[in-house]
C-alpha atoms as an extended CHARMM CRD file, in Angstrom:
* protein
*
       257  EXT
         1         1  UNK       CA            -15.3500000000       71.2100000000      104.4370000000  PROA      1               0.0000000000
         2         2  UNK       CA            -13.1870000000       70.7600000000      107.8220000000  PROA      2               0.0000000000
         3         3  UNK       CA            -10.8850000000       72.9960000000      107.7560000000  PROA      3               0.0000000000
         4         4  UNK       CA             -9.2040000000       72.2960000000      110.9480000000  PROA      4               0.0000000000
         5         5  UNK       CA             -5.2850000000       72.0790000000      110.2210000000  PROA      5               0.0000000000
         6         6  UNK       CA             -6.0800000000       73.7170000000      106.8150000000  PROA      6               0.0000000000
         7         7  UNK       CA             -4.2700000000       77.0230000000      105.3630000000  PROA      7               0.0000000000
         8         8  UNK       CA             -5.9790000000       79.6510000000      103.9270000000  PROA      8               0.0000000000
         9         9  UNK       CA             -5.3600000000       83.1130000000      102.7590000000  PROA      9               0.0000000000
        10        10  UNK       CA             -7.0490000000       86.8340000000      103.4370000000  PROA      10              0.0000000000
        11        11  UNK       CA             -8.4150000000       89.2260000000      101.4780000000  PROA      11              0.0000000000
        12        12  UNK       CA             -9.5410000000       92.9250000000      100.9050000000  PROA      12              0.0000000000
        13        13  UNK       CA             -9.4280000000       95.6780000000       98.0510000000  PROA      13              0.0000000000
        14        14  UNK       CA             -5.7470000000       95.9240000000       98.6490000000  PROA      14              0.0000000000
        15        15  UNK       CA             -5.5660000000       92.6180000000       96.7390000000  PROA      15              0.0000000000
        16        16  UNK       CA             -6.9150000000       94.0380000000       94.0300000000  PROA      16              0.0000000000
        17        17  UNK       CA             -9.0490000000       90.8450000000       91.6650000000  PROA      17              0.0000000000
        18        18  UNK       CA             -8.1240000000       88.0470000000       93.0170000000  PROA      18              0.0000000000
        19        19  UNK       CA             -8.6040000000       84.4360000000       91.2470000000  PROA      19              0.0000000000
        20        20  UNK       CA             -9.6740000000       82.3110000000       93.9650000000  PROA      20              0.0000000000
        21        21  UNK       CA             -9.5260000000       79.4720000000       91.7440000000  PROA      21              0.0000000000
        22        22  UNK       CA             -5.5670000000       79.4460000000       91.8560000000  PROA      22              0.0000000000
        23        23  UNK       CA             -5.6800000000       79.9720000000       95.8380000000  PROA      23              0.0000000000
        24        24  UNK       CA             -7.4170000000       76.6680000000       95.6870000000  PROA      24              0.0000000000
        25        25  UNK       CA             -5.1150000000       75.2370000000       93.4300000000  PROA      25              0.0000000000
        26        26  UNK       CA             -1.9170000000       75.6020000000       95.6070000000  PROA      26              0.0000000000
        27        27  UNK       CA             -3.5080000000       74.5360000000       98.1460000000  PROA      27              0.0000000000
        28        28  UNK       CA             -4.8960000000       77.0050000000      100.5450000000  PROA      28              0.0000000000
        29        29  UNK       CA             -8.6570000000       75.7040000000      101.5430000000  PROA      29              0.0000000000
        30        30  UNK       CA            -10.5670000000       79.0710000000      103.3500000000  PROA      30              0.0000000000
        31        31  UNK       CA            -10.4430000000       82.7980000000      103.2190000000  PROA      31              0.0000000000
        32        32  UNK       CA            -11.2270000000       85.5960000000      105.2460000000  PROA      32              0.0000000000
        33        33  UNK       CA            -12.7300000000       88.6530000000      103.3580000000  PROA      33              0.0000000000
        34        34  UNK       CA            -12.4030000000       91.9780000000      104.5720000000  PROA      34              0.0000000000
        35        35  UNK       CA            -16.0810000000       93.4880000000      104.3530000000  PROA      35              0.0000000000
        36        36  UNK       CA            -15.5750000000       96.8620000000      105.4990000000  PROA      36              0.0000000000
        37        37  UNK       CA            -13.6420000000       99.6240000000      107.8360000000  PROA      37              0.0000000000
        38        38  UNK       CA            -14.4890000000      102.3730000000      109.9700000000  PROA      38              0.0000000000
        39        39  UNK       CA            -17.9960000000      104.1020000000      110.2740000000  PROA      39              0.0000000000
        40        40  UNK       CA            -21.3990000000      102.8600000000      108.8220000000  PROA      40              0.0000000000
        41        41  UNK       CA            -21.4020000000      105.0200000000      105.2170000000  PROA      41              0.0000000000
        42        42  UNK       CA            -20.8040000000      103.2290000000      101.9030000000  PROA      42              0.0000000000
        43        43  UNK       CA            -17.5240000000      104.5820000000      100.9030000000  PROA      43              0.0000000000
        44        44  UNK       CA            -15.9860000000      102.7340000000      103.4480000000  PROA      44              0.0000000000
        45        45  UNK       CA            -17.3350000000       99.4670000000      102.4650000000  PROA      45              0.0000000000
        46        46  UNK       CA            -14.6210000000       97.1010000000      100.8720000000  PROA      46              0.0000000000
        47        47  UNK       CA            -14.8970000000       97.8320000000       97.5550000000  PROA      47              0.0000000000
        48        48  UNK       CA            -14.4880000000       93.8490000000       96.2720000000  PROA      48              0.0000000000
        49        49  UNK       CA            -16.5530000000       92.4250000000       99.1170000000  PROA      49              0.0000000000
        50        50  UNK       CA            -19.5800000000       91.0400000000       97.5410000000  PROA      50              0.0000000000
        51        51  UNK       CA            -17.2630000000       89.8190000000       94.4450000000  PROA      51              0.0000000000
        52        52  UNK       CA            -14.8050000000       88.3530000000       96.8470000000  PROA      52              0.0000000000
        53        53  UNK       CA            -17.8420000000       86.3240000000       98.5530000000  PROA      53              0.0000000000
        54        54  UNK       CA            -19.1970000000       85.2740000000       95.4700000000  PROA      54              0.0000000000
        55        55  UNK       CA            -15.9000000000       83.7700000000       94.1950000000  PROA      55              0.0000000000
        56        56  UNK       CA            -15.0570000000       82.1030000000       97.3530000000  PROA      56              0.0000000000
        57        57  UNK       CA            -18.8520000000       80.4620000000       97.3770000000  PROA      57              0.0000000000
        58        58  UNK       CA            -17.8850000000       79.7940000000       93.5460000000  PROA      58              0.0000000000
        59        59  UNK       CA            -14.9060000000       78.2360000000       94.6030000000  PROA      59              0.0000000000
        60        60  UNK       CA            -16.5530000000       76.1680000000       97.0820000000  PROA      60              0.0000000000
        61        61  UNK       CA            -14.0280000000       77.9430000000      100.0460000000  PROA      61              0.0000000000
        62        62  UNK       CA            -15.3850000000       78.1830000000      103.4770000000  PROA      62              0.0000000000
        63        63  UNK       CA            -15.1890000000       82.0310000000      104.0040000000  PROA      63              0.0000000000
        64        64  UNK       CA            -14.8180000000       84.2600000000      107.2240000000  PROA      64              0.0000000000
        65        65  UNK       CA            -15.3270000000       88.2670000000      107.4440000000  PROA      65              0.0000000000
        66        66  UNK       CA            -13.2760000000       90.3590000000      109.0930000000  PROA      66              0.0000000000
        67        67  UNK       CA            -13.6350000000       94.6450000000      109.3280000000  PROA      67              0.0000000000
        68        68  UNK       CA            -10.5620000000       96.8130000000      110.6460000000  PROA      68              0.0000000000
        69        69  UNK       CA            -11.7750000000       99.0360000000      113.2490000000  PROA      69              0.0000000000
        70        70  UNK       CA            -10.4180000000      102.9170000000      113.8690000000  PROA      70              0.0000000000
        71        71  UNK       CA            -12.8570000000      103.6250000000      116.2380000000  PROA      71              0.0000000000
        72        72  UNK       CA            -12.0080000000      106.0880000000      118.6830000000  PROA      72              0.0000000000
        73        73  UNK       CA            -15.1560000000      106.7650000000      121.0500000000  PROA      73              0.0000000000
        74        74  UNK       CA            -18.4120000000      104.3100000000      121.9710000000  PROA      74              0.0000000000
        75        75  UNK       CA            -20.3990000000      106.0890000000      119.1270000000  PROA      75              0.0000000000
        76        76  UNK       CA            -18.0050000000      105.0470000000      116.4430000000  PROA      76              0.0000000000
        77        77  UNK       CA            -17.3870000000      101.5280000000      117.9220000000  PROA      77              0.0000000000
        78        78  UNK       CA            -21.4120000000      101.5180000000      117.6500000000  PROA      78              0.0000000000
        79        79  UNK       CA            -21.4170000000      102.8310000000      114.1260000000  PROA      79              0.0000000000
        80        80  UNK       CA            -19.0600000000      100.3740000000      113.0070000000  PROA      80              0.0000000000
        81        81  UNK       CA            -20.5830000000       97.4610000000      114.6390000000  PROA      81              0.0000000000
        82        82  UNK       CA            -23.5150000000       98.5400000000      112.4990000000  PROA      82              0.0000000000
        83        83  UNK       CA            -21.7060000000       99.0890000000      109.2600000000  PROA      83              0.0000000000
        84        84  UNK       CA            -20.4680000000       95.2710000000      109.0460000000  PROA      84              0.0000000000
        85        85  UNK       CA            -23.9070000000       94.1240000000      110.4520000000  PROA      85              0.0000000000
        86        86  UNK       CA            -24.8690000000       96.0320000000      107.3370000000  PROA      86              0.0000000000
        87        87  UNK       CA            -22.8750000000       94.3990000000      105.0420000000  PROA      87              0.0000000000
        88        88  UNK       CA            -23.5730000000       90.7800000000      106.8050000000  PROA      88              0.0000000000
        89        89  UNK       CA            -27.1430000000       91.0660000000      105.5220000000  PROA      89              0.0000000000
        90        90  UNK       CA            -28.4530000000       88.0610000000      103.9880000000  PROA      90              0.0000000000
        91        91  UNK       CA            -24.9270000000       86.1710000000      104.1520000000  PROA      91              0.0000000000
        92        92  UNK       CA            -24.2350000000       82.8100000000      105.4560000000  PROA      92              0.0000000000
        93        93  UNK       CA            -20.3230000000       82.9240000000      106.2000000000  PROA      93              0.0000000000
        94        94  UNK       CA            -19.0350000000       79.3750000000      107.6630000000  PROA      94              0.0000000000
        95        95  UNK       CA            -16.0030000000       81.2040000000      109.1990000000  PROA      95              0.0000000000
        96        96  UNK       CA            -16.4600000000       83.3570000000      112.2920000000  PROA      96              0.0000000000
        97        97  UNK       CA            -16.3390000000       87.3560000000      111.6720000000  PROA      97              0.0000000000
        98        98  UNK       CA            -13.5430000000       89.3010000000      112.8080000000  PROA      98              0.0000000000
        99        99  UNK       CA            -12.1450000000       92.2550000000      114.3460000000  PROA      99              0.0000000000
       100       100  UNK       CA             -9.0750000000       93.5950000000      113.1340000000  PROA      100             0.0000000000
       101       101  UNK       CA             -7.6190000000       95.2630000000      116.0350000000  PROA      101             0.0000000000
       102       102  UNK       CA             -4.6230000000       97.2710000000      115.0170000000  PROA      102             0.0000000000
       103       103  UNK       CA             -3.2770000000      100.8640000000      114.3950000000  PROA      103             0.0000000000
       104       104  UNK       CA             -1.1190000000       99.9740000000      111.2730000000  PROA      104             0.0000000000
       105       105  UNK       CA             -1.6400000000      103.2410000000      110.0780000000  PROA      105             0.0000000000
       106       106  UNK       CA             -1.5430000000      105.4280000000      113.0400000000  PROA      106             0.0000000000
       107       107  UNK       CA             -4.9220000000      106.8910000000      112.9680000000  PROA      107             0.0000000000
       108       108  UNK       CA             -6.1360000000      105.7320000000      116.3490000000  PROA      108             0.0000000000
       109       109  UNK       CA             -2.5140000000      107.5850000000      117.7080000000  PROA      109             0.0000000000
       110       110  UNK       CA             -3.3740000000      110.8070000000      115.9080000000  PROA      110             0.0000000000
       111       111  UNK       CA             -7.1600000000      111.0520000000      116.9240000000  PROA      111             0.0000000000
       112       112  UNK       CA             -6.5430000000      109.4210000000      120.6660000000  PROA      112             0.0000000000
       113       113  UNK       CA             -7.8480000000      106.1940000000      120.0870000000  PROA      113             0.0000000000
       114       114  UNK       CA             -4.7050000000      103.8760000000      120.6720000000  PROA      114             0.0000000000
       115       115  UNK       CA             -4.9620000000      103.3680000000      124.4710000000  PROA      115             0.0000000000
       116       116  UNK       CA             -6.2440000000      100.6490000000      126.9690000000  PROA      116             0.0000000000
       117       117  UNK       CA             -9.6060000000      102.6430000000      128.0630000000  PROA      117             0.0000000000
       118       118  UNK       CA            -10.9510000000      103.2880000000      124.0050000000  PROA      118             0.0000000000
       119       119  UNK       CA             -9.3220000000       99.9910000000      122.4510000000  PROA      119             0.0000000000
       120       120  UNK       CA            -10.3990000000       97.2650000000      125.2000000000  PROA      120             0.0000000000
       121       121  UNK       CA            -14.1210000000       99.4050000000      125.2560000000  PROA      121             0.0000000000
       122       122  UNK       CA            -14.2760000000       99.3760000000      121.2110000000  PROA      122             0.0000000000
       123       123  UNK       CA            -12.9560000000       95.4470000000      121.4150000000  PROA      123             0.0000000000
       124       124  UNK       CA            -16.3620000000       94.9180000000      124.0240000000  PROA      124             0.0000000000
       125       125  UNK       CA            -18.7130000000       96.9650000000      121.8840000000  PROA      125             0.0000000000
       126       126  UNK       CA            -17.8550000000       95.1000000000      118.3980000000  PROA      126             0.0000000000
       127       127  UNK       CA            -17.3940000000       91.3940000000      120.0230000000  PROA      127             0.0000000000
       128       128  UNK       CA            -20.6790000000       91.6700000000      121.8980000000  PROA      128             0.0000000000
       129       129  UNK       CA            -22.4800000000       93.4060000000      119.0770000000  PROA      129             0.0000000000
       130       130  UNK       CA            -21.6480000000       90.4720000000      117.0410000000  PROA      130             0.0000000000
       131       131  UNK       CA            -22.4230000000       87.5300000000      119.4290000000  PROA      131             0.0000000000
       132       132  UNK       CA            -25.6180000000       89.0640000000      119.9480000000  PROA      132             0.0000000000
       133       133  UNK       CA            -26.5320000000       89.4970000000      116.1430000000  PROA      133             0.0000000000
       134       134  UNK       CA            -26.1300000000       85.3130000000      116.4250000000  PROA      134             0.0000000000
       135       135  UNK       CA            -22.9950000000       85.6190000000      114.7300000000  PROA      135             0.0000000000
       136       136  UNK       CA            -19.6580000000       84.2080000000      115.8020000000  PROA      136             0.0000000000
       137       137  UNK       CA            -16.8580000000       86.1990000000      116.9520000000  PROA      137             0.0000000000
       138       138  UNK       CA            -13.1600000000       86.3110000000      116.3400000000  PROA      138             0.0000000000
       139       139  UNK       CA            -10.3360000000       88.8820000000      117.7530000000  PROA      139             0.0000000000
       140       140  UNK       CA             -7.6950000000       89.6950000000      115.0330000000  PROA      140             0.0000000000
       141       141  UNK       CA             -4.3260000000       91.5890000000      116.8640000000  PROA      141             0.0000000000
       142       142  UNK       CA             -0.8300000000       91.1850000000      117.6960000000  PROA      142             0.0000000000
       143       143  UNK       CA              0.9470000000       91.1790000000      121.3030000000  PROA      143             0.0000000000
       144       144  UNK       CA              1.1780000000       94.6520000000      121.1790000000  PROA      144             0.0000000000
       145       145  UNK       CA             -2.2850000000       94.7360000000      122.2350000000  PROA      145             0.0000000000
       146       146  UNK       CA             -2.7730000000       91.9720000000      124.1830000000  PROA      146             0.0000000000
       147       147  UNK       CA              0.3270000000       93.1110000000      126.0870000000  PROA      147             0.0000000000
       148       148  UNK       CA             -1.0170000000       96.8980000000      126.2930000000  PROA      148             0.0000000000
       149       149  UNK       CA             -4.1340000000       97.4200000000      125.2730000000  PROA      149             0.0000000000
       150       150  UNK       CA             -7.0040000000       94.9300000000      125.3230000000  PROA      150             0.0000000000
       151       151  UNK       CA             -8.0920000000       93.5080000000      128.7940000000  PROA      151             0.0000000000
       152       152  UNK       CA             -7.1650000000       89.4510000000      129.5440000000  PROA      152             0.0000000000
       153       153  UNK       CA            -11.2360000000       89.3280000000      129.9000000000  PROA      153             0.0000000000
       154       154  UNK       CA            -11.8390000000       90.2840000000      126.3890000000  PROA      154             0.0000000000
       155       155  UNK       CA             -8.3670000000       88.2810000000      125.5530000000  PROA      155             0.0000000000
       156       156  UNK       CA             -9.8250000000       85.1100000000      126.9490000000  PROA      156             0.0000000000
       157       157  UNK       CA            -13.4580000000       85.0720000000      125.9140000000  PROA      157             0.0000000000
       158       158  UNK       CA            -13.6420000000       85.4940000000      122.0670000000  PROA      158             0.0000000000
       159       159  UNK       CA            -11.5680000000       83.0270000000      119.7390000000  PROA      159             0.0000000000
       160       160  UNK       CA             -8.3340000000       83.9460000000      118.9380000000  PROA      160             0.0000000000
       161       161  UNK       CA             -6.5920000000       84.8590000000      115.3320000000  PROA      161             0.0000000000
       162       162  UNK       CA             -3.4960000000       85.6720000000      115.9590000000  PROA      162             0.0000000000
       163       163  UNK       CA             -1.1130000000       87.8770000000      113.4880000000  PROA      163             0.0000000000
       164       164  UNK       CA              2.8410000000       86.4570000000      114.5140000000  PROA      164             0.0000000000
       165       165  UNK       CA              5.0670000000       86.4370000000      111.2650000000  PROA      165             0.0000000000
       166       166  UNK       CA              7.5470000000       83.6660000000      112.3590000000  PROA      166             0.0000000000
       167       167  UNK       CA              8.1170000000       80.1010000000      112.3570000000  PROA      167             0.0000000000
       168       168  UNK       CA              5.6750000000       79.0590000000      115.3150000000  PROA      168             0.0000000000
       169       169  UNK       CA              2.9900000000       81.1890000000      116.7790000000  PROA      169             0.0000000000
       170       170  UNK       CA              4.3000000000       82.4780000000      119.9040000000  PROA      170             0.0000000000
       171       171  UNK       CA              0.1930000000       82.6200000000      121.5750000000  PROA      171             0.0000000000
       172       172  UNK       CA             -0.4700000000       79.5970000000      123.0990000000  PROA      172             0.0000000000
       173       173  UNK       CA             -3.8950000000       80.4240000000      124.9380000000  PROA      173             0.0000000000
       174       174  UNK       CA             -6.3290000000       77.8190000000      123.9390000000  PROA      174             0.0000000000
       175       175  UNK       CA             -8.8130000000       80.2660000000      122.2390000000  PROA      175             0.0000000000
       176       176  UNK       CA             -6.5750000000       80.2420000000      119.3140000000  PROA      176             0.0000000000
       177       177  UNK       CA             -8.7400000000       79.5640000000      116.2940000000  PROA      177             0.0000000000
       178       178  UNK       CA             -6.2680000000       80.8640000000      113.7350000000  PROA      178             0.0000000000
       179       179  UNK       CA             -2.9380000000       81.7830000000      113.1750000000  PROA      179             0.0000000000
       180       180  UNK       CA             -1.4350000000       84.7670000000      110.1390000000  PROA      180             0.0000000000
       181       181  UNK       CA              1.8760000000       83.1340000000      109.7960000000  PROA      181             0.0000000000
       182       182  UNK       CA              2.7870000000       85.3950000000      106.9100000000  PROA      182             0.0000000000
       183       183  UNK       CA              1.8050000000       88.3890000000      105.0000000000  PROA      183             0.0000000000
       184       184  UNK       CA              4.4090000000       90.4780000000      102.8220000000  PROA      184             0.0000000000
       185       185  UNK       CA              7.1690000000       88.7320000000      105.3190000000  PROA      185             0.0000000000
       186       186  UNK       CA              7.5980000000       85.2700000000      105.5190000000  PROA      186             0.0000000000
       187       187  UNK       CA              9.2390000000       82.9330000000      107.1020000000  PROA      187             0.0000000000
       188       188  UNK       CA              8.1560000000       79.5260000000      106.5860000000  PROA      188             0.0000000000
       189       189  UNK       CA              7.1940000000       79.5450000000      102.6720000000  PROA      189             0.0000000000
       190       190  UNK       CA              6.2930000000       82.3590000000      100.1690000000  PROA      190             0.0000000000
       191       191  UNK       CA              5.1950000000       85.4400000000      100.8210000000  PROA      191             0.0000000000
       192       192  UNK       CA              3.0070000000       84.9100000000       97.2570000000  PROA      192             0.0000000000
       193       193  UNK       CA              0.6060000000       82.8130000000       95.1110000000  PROA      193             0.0000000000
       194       194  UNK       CA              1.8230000000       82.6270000000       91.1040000000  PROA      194             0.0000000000
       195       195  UNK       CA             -1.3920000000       84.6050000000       89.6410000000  PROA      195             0.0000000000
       196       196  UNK       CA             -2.2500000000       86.2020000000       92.4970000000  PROA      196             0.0000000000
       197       197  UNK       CA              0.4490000000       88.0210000000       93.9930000000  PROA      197             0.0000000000
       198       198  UNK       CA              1.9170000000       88.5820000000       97.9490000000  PROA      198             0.0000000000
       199       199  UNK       CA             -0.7330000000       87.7150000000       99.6390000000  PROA      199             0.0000000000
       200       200  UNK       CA             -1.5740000000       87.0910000000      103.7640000000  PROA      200             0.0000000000
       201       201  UNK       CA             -1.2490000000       83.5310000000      104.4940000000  PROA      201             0.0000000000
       202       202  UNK       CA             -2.9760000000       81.3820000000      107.6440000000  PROA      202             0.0000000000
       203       203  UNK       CA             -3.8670000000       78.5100000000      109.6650000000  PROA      203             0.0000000000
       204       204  UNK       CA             -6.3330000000       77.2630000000      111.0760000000  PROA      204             0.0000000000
       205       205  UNK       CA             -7.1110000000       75.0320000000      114.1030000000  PROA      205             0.0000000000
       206       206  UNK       CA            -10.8500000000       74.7330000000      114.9100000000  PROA      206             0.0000000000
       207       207  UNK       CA            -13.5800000000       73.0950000000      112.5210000000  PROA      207             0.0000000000
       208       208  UNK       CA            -15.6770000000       76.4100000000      112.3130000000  PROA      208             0.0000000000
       209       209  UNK       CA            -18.1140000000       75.1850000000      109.6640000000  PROA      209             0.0000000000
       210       210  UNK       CA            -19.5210000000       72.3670000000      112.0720000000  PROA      210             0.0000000000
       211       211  UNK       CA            -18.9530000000       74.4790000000      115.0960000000  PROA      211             0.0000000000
       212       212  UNK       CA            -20.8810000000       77.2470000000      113.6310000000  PROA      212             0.0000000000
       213       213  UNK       CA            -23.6970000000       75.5620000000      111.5550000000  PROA      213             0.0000000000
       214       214  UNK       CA            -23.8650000000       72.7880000000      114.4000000000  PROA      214             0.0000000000
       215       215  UNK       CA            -24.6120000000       76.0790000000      116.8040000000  PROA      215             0.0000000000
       216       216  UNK       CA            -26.7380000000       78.3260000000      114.6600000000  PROA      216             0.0000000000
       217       217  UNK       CA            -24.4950000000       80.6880000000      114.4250000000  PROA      217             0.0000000000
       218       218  UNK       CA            -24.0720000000       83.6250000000      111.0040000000  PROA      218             0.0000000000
       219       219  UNK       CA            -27.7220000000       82.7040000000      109.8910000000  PROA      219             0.0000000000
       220       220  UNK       CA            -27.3350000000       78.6600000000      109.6960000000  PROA      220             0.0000000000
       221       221  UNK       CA            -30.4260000000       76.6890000000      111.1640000000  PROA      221             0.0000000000
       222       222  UNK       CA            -27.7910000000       74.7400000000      113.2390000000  PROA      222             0.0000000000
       223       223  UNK       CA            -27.7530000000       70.8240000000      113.9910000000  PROA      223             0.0000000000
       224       224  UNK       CA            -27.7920000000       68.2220000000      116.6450000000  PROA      224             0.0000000000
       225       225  UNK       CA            -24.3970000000       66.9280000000      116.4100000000  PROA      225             0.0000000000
       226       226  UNK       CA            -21.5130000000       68.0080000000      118.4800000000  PROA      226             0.0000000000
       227       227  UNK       CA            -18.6670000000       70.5430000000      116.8580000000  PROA      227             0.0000000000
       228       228  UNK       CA            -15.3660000000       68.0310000000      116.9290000000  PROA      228             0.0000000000
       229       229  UNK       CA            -12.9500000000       67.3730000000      119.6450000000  PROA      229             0.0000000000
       230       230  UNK       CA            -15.5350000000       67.3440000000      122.4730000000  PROA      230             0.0000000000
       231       231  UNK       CA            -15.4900000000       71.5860000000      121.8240000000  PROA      231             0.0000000000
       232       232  UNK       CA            -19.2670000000       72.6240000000      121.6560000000  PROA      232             0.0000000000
       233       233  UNK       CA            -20.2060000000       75.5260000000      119.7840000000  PROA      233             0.0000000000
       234       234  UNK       CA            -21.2770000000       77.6980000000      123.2750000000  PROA      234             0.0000000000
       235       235  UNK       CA            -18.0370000000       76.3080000000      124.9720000000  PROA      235             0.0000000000
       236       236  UNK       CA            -15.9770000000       77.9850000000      121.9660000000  PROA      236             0.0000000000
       237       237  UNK       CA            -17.6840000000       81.1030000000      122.6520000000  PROA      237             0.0000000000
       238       238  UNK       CA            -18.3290000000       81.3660000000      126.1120000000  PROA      238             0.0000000000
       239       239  UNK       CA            -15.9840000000       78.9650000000      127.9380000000  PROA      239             0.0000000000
       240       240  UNK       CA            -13.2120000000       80.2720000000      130.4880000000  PROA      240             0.0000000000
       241       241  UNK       CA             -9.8020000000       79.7460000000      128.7340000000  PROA      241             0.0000000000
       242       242  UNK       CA             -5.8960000000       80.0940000000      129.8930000000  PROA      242             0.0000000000
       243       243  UNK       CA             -3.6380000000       82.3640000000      127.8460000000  PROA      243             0.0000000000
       244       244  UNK       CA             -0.3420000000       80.1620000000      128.6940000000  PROA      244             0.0000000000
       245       245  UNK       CA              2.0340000000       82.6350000000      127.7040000000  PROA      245             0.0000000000
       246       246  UNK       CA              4.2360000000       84.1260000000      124.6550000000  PROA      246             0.0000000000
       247       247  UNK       CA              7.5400000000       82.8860000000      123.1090000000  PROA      247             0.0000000000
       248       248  UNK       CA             10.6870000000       84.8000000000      124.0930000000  PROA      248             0.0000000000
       249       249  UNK       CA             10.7890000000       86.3440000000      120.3370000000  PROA      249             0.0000000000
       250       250  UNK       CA              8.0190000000       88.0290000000      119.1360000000  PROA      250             0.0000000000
       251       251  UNK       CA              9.6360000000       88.2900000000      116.0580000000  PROA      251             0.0000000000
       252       252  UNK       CA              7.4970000000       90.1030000000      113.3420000000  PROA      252             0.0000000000
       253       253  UNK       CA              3.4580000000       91.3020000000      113.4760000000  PROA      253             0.0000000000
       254       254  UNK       CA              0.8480000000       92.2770000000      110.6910000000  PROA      254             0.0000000000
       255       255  UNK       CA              0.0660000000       95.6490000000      109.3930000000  PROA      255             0.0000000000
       256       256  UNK       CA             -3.4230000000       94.4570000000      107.5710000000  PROA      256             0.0000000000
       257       257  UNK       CA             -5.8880000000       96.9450000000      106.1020000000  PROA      257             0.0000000000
C-alpha cells in the first residue's frame, strides 16, 4: 500500500485495546506502534505490542515502530538500542522505526539527561544502532530539541517525523517523512476515532513500503525498482538535506509516551 499523502494514527499501551478495524474505517491507512521504552528488561516492553502488530497485519495497515527513549548515559542509550532490537526480532515492519525523542515527563531533567551533550549522543547511539541492524531509521521530536538539543548533523541525516499540533507543520527540511498533526489537541479535525477514543493522528509524505522493501531494509529481501519520486532508498537515508527553517508560531508540541 502507498501510503504517501496517507493519514494514519499511533499507538502504545496508553491506548488501551484498540480496534484497528475502525481506524481503517474512517479512514486512517498506517500506524506506528510503540514497542517499548527505556532499558532492555521485559517490564518495560509495551505491554500491547505484539497484539497491536498482529491487528495492524490483520488489518492489512502498513505499520512503523517507534520506542521513547530516557536514556541518560551511553550505557543506557546502548541498552535501549538493544531492548527494541529485541523486540524487532523476527518482524517485518514496512514503516521505518522510530525514536521518540522527548522529556514529556521530566525524567531526563531529574536524572541529568535533558541536555545537548547526552540527548544529541543518545540520538547517534539509537539512529546508528538501527541503520546498522538493516533497519530504517526515523527521528520523532519537537523544535524544542532541534532548537536546543540535538545537533543539525543528526537533524539532517535520519528522516524526519515531526510532532507540531497546528494547522501546517512549521519543519520544512526535506527529510520530513511524517508529520503528528494532532494528539489530545487538535486543530484541523478531531482529536478522536468513534470506538476508539482520542487518539494521535499523522501524515505521511514518503512511500516507505517501496522505499524500504525496494532497499532491504527491516528484514525485506528488497527489489530492483526505484522507491518513487526519483528518492532511492540509500538517498533517503544517507543523502545531505536542508532544514529550510520553522514557521513564526510554533504553536503546540506532543507529549507521547
Amino acid at each position: 500500500m502507498n501510503v504517501k499523502d496517507k493519514k494514519g494514527v499511533d499507538v502504545s499501551s496508553n491506548n488501551g485495546k484498540v480496534d484497528f478495524g475502525k481506524i481503517k474505517a474512517a479512514g486512517y491507512d498506517f500506524v506506528m506502534i510503540r514497542c517499548g521504552f527505556g532499558e532492555n528488561i521485559s517490564e518495560q516492553d509495551d505491554t500491547f505490542w505484539e497484539e497491536n502488530v498482529r491487528k495492524a497485519e490483520a488489518a492489512n495497515m502498513p505499520w512503523g515502530a517507534y520506542f521513547y527513549s530516557y536514556a541518560c548515559s551511553e550505557a543506557s542509550a546502548k541498552s535501549e538500542l538493544e531492548h527494541v532490537l529485541r523486540l524487532l526480532k523476527g518482524k517485518r515492519p514496512t514503516l521505518p522505526v522510530a525514536l521518540d525523542m522527548e522529556d514529556a515527563d521530566g525524567y531526563h531533567q531529574r536524572h541529568g539527561g535533558w541536555n545537548y551533550q547526552n540527548v544529541d549522543r543518545v540520538c547517534r547511539i539509537f539512529l546508528e544502532g538501527i541503520s546498522k541492524a538493516g533497519y530504517f531509521p526515523m527521528l520523532y521530536t519537537g523544535f524544542e530539541e532541534i532548537e536546543n538539543y540535538i545537533s543539525q548533523e543528526v537533524v539532517k541525516k535520519y528522516d524526519m517525523w515531526f510532532a507540531h499540533w497546528a494547522h501546517s507543520c512549521g519543519y520544512t527540511g526535506d527529510n520530513l517523512g511524517m508529520w503528528q498533526y494532532g494528539g489530545e489537541t487538535n486543530v484541523i479535525e478531531s482529536n478522536s476515532i468513534d470506538g476508539v477514543g482520542v487518539i494521535d493522528k499523522n501524515r505521511c509524505y514518503r512511500d516507505y513500503p517501496t522505499v524500504i522493501k525496494a532497499g532491504g531494509f527491516n528484514g525485506w529481501d528488497g527489489e530492483s525498482k526505484p522507491a518513487p519520486d526519483g528518492l532511492t532508498a540509500a538517498q533517503a537515508m544517507s543523502g545531505a538535506r536542508n532544514l529550510v527553517g520553522k514557521d513564526e508560531d510554533p504553536d503546540h508540541c506532543d507529549i507521547m509516551v
